[in-house]
N, CA, C and O of each residue as an XYZ file, in Angstrom:
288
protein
N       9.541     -4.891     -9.386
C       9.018     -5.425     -8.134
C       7.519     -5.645     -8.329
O       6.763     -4.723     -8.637
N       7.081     -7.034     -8.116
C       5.909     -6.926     -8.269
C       5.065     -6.754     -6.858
O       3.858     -6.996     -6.893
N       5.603     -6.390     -5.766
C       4.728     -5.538     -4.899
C       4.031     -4.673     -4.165
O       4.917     -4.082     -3.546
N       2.916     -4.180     -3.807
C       2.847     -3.174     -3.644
C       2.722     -2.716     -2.324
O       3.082     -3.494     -1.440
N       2.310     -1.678     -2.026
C       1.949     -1.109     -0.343
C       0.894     -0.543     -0.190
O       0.826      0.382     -1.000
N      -0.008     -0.611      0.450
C      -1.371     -0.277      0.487
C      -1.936      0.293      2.021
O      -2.214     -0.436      2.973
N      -2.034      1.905      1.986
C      -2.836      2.239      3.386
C      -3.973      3.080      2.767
O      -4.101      3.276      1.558
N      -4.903      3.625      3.880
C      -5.956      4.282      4.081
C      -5.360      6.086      3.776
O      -4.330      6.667      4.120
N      -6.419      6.472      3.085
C      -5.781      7.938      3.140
C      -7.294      8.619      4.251
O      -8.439      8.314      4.586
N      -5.928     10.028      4.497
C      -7.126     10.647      5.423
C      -8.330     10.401      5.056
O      -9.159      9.887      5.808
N      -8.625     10.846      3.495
C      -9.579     11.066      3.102
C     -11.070      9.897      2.829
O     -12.194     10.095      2.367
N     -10.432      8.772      3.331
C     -11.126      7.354      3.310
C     -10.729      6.371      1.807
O     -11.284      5.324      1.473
N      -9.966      6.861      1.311
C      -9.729      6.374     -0.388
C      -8.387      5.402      0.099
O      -8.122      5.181      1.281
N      -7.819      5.020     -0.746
C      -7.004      3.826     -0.579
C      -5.451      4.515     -1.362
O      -5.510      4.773     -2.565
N      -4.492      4.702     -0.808
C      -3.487      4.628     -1.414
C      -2.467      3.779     -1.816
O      -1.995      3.223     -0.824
N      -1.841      3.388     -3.008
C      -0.556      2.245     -3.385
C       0.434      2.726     -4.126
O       0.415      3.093     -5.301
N       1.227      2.699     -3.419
C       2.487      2.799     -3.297
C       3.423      1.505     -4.162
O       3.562      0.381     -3.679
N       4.091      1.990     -5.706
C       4.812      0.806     -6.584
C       5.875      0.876     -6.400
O       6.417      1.754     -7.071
N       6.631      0.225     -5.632
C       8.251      0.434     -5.338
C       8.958      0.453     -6.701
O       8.558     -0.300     -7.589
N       9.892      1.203     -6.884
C      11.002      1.133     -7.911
C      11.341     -0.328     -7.958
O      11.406     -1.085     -6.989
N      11.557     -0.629     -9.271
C      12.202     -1.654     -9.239
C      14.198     -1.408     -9.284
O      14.614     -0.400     -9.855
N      15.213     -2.394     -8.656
C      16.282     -2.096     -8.303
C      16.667     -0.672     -7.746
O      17.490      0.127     -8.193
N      15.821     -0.574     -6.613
C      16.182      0.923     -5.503
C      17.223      0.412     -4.652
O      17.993      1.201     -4.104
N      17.315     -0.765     -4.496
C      18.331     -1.129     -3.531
C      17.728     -1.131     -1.552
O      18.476     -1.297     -0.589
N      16.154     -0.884     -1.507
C      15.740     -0.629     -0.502
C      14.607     -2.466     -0.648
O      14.554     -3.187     -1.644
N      14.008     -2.657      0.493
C      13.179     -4.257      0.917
C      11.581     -3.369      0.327
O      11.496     -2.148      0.196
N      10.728     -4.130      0.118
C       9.564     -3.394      0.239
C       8.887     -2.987      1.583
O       7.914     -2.244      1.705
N       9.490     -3.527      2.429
C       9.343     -3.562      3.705
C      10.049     -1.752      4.414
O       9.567     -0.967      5.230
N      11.370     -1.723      3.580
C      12.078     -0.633      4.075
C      11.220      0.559      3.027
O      11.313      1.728      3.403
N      10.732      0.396      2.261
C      10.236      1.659      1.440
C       8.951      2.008      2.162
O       8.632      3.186      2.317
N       7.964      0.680      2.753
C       6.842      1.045      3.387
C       6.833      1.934      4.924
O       6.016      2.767      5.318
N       8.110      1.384      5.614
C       8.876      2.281      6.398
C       9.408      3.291      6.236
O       9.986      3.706      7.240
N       9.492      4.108      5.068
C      10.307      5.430      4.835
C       8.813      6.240      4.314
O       8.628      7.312      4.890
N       7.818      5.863      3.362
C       7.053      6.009      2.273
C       5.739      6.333      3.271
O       5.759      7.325      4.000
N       4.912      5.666      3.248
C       4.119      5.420      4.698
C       3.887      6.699      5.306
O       4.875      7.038      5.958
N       2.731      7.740      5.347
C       3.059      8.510      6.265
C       2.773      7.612      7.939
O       2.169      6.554      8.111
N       3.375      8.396      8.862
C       3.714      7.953     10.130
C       2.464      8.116     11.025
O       1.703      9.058     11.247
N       2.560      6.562     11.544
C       1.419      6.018     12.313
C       0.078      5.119     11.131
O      -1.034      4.788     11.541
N       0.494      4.929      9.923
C      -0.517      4.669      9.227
C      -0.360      3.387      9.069
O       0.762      3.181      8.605
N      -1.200      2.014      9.304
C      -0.745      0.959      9.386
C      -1.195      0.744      7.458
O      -1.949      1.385      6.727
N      -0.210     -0.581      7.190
C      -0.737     -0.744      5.856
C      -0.054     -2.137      5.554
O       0.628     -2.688      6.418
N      -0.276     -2.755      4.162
C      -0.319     -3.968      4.299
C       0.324     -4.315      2.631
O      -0.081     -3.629      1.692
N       1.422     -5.521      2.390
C       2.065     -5.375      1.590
C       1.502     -6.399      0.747
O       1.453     -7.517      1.260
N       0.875     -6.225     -0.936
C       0.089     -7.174     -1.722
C       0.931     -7.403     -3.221
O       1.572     -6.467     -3.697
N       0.865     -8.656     -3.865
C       0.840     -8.821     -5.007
C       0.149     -7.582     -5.739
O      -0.867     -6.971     -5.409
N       1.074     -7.375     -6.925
C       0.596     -6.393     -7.598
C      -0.932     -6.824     -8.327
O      -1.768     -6.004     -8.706
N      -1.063     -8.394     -8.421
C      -1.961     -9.088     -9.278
C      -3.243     -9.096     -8.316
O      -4.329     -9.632     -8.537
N      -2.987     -8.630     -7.602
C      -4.160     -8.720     -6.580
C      -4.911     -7.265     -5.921
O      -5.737     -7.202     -5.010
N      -4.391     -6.305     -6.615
C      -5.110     -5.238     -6.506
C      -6.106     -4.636     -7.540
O      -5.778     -4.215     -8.650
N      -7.495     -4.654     -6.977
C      -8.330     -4.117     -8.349
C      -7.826     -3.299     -9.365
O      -7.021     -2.387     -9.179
N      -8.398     -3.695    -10.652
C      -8.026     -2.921    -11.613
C      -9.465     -2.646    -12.945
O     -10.535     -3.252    -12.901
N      -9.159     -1.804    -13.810
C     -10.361     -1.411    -14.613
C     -10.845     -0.173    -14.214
O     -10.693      0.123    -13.029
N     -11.408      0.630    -14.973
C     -11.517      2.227    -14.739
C     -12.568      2.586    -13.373
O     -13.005      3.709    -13.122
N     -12.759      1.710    -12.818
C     -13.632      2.448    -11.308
C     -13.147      0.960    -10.758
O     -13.911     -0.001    -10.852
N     -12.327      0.882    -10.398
C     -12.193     -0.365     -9.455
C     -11.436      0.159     -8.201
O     -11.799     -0.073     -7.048
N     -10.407      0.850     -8.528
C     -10.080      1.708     -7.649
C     -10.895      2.599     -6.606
O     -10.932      2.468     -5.382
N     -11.407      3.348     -7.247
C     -12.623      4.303     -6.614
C     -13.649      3.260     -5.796
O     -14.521      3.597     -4.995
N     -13.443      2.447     -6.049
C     -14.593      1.496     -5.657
C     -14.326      0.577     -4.550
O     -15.213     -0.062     -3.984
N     -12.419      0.498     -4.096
C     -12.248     -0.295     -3.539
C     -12.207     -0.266     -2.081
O     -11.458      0.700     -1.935
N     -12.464     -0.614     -1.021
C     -12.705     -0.765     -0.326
C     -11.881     -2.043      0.754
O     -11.938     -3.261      0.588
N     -11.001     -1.152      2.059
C     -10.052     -1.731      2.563
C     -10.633     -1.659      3.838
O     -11.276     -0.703      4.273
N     -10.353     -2.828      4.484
C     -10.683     -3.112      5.756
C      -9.485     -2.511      6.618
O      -8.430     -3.121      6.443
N      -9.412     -1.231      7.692
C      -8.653     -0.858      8.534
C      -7.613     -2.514      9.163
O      -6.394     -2.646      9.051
N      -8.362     -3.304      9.640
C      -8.501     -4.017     10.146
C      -7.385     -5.443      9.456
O      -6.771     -6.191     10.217
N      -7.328     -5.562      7.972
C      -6.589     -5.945      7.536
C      -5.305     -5.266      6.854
O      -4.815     -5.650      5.791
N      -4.815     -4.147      7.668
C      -3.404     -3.578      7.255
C      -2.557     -4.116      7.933
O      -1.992     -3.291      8.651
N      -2.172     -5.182      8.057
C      -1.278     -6.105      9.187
C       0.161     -5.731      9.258
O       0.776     -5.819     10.320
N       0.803     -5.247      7.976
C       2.156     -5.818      7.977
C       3.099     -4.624      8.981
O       4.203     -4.632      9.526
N       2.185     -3.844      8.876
C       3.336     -2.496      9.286
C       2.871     -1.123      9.367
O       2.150     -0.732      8.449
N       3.188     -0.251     10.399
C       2.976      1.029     10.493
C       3.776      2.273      9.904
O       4.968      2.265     10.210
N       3.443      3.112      9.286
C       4.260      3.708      8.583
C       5.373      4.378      9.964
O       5.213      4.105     11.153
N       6.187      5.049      9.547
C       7.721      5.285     10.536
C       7.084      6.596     10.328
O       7.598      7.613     10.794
């Protein structure tokens, strides 16, 4: 699966979530199970999430653009 799931952690850092590939679940239904609850978050190309040894640490998510879904 090349997509991923992306929310805010308590802690202000960014968490992503790589679905199994053939789970038999939507990425949609894993962000709904996966997700802790009430956390909105937003579903991206894997090719589109920073990468390189501080890109992560570095990245920076707008609350504001977690559109797709609230965790269950």
């Amino acid at each position: 699966m090349t997509k991923r799931i992306i929310y805010k952690t308590d802690e202000g850092g960014v968490a992503i979530i790589a679905p199994a590939l053939n789970c038999g679940l939507t990425v949609e239904q894993i962000a709904a199970k996966d997700v802790p609850t009430g956390k909105p978050y937003k579903i991206m190309n894997a090719a589109d999430i920073p990468t390189g040894p501080n890109a992560i640490d570095e990245w920076i998510v707008d609350e504001a653009d977690l559109t797709d879904g609230v965790g269950a």
